[in-house]
N, C-alpha and C positions, 0 to 999 in steps of 0.2 A: 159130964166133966166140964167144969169151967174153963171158957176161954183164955188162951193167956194172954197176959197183960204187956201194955208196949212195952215194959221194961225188961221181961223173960224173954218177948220175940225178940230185943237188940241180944239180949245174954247169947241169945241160939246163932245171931249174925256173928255175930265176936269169935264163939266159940268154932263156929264152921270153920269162919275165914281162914282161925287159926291153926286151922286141922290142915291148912292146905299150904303147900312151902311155898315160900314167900315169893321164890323166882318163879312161877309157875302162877300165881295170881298175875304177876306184871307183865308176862308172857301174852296172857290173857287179856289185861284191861289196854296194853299198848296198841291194841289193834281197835280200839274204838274212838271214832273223833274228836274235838277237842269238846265237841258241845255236851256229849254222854261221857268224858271223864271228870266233868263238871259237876255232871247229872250226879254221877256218882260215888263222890268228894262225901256226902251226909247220910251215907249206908251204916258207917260205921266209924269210931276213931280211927281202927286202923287205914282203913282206905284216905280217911281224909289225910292221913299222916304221909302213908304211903303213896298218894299220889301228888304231893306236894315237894317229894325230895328230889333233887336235882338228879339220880339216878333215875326213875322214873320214867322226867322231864326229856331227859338225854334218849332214854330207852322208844319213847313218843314220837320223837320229830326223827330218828334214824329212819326210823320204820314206814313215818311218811316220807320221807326221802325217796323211800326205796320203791313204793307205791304210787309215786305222782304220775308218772308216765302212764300204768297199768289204768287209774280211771279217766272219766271225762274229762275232756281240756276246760281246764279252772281258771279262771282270770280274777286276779283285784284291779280294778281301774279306779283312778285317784284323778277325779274331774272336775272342772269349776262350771257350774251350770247357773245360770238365773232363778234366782230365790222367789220370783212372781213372774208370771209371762205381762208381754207389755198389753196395751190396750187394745182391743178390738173396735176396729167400724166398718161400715158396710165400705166406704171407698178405702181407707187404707191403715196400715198397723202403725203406731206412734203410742210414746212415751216420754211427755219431758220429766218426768219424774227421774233424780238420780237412781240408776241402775244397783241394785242390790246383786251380788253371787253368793253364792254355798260352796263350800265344800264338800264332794258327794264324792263318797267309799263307795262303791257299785265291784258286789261279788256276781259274777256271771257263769257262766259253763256255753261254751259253743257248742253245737250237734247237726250234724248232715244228715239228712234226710235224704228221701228217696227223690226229691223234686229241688228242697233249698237249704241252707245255712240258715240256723233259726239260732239267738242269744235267748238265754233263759238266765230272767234278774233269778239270783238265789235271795238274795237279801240288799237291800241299799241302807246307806246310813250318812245321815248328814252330820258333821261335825260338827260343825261350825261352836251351836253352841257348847262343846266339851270344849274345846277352845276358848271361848270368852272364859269360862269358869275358871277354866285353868289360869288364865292369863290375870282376869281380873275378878277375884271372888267376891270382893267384897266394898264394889262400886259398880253404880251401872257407868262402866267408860265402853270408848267404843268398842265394837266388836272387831274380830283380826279383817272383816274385808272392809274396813275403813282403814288401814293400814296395809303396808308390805309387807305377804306375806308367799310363801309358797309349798306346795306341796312337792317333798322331795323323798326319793330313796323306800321305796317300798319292798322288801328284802323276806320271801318266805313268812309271810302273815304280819309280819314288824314293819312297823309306818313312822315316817319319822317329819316332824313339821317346823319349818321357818317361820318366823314371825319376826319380822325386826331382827332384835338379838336373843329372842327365845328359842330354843332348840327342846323340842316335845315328842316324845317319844312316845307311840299307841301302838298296844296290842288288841285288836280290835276283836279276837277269838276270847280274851279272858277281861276285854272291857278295862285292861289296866294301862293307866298314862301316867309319863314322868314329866316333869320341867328339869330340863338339863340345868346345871349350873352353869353360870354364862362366863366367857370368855372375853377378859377386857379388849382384845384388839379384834372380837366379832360381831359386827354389825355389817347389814346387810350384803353379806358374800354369800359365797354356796357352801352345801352342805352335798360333799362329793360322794359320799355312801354310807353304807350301815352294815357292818358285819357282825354275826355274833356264832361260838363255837358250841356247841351242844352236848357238852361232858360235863362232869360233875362240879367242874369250874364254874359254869352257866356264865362267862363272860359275854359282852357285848361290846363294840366301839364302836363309836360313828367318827367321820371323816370331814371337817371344816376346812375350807380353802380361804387363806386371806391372799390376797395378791396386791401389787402395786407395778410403777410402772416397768416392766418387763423383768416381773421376777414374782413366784408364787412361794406359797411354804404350808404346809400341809400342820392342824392342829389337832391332837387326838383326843377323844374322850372316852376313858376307862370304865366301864362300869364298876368295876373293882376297886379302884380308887377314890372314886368320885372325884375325879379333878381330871386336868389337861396337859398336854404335854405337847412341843413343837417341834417339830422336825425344822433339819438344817433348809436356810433359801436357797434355793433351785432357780436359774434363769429360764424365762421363759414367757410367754403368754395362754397363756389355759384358754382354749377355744368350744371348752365342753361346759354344759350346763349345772352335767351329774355326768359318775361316774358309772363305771359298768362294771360289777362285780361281777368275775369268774375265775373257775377253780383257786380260791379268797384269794384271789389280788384285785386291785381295784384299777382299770383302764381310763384312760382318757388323754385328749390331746393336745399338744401344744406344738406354736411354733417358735422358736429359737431363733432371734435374730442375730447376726454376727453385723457389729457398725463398723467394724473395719474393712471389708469388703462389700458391703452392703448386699450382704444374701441372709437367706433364712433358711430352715429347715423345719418341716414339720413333722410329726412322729406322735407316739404312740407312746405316753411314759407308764409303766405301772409301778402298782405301791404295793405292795405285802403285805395284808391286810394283821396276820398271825406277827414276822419277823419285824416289820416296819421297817421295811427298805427297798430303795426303790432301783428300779431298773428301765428297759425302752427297749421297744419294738419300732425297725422302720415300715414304711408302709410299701407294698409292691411299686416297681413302674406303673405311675398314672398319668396324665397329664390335667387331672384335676383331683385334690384331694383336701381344697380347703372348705369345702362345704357335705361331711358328712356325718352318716349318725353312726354309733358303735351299738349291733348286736351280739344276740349269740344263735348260731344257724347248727342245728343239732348238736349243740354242746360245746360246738366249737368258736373262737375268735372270730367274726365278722365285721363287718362294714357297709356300708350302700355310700353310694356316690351316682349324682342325676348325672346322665349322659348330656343333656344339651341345658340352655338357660329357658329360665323358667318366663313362658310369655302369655299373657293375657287370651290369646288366641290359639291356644294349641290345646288341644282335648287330650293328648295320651301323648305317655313320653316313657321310653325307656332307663333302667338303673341296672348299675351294675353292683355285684355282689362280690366282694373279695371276703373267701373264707381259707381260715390259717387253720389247713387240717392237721396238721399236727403242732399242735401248741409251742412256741418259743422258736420254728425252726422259720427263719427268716424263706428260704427258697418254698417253703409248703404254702404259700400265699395262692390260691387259685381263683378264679377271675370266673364267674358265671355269670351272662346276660339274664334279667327279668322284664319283665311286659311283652309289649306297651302295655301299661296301667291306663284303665279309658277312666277319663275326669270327667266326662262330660254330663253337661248338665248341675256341676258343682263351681261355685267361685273360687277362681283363682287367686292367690295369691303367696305373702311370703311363708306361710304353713300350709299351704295346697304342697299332700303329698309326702307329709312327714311321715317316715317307717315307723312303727311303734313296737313291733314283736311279729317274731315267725310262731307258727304252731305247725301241729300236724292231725286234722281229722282222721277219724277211726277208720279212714279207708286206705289210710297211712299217704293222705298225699298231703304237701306242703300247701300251709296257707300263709299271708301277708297280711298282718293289719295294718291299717293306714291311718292315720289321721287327716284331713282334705278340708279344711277350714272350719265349721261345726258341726261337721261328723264323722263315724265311726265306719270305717269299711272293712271290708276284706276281699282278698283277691284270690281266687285259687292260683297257685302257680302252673301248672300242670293245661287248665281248660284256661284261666284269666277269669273265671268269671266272678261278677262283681257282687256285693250285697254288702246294703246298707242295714249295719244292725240297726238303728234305731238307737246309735246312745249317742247324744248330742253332746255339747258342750259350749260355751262362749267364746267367742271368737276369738282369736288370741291366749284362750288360756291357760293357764299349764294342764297339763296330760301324760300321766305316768301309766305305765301297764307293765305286769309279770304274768307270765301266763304259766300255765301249770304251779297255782299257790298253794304253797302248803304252809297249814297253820301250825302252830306251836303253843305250847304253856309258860312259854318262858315267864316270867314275874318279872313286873316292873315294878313294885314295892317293897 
């Protein structure tokens, strides 16, 4: 009996597929990760069809939702690193050569061991030149690090990038990037978050801050529209870099000065990422709360604020951790001591000691990542102890981190 032929064996694909109800294939294929729904998109039309439609898509990202916790702790880290090391001599390192960086996407996974905390690269990936291309296809002008640019809002596998007045969106699971349409009154401000909802809508917004002197105003962009929209000015001073997305609202801080009495207030405004409306959280009794970062400490609202000033000579310093156990209720604000953090042995300075993201090892005890001028730490909270992954960065420069990422299909085309 002759073999059959590729075009009988697709006949027999088609026909299987279609023997089997339809809800009960996507049952099946949504539990596979982005890289094997990918895989297999060229089985058949119907799967290419059917794993393309925003039910699907929707059906995908719930499921890893639900699943982030259940595996290894995942990280995307979004790092600016030295595109060449500097020069080697036997007395000492130099480079007058101008300094080059990259943009490095660094997917990683944490794992505790029976002895240490070990980081395992899953995959790195240098942007940089998707960016030039993007930016400038069709001259060699410079590339985005000969310019202002920055790396903001990494949001469940969706990355979203500054450049001047370009605002670029990368999905870096399905390799797909957008050039936003650009916003006449946005040049180099911030870019406060990126939320997108995962039903058969497949919308997306990102979040632009213009501000001037003591007053900000929030600019949206629809993926559904393709255009922008501006909310009403808000007084204030935005003291945040990027914003904090949780349960879709987007946090961040400002402080409010009143000139007729000459006092301020600082707070906690959020935005509605769905409703687009905003509202404010005050912050507990502190007596220091102009220098902190906003996380989120198992799911909930946080904060870290240093206990003492930061000095050249001090190895380890204590922070405190105000966590809002139950979301919106002003009185649920609770106040936990961390450290001492030991620094020793690392240079200090005005990013010695930056919080980046809690996690929690498989032994279910809390860890700290840290940032500490150009490197990567982590703290156990529980024992303190210390370990250097090993993922460096330039001094000074931006460093974004989600831990437990989950990728998506979303389509940026």
């Amino acid at each position: 009996m002759d073999a059959p032929s590729d075009h009988s064996l697709s006949s027999i694909k088609s026909s299987q597929t279609l023997s089997i109800p339809i809800e009960l294939v996507m049952d099946i294929l949504k539990r596979l990760s982005v890289r094997d729904v990918l895989r297999s998109r060229p089985v058949c039309k119907e799967w290419n069809s059917l794993l393309r439609t925003p039910k699907f898509i929707s059906l995908h990202y719930n499921r890893s939702l639900q699943m982030r916790h259940e595996n290894a702790a995942s990280f995307v880290y979004l790092r600016t690193i030295p595109s060449r090391p500097p020069f080697q001599s036997r007395t000492r390192t130099f480079d007058a050569r101008p300094r080059r960086v990259s943009i490095t996407l660094t997917f990683f996974t944490l794992e505790r061991t029976t002895t240490k905390l070990v980081a395992k690269v899953v995959k790195e990936e240098d942007i940089m030149a998707m960016l030039s291309s993007l930016l400038f296809p069709s001259c060699s002008c410079p590339t985005p690090s000969d310019l202002y640019y920055r790396m903001v809002c990494p949001f469940d596998g969706m990355v979203c990038f500054l450049c001047a007045k370009h605002i670029i969106m990368y999905n870096p699971a399905t390799r797909e990037s957008q050039v936003l349409l650009s916003h006449p009154d946005f040049y180099m401000n911030r870019i406060m978050g990126v939320w997108f909802e995962s039903t058969m809508k497949q919308q997306y917004k990102v979040f632009g801050l213009i501000s001037g002197d003591h007053w900000y105003k929030i600019i949206i962009y629809d993926s559904t529209l393709n255009s922008w929209r501006v909310t009403r000015i808000m007084f204030g001073i935005v003291n945040s870099e990027h914003g904090l997305l949780l349960n879709e609202v987007l946090h961040f801080q400002i402080t409010d000065y009143d000139d007729y009495d000459d006092t301020s207030e600082t707070m906690i405004v959020t935005f509605d990422a769905r409703l687009e409306t905003f509202g404010h959280f005050e912050f507990p009794s502190s007596d220091n709360i102009c220098n902190i970062t906003l996380l989120t400490f198992h799911g909930n609202l946080a904060f870290m604020e240093s206990n003492i000033e930061m000095d050249i000579w001090i190895d380890s310093y204590y922070d405190d951790l105000w966590v809002m156990t139950e979301y919106g209720v002003q009185h649920s604000w609770t106040k936990k001591t961390l450290g001492p953090f030991d620094f020793s042995g690392y240079y200090k300075n005005s990013v010695y000691g930056t919080p980046l993201a809690f996690w929690k090892n498989k032994d279910e005890q809390d860890e700290l990542l840290i940032l500490a001028h150009k490197h990567t730490l982590s703290f156990n909270l529980d024992t303190m102890e210390r370990t250097d992954l090993s993922l460096s960065l330039v001094a000074y420069g931006n460093s974004t981190i989600i831990p437990y990422n989950v990728e998506t299909l979303l389509s940026l085309k």
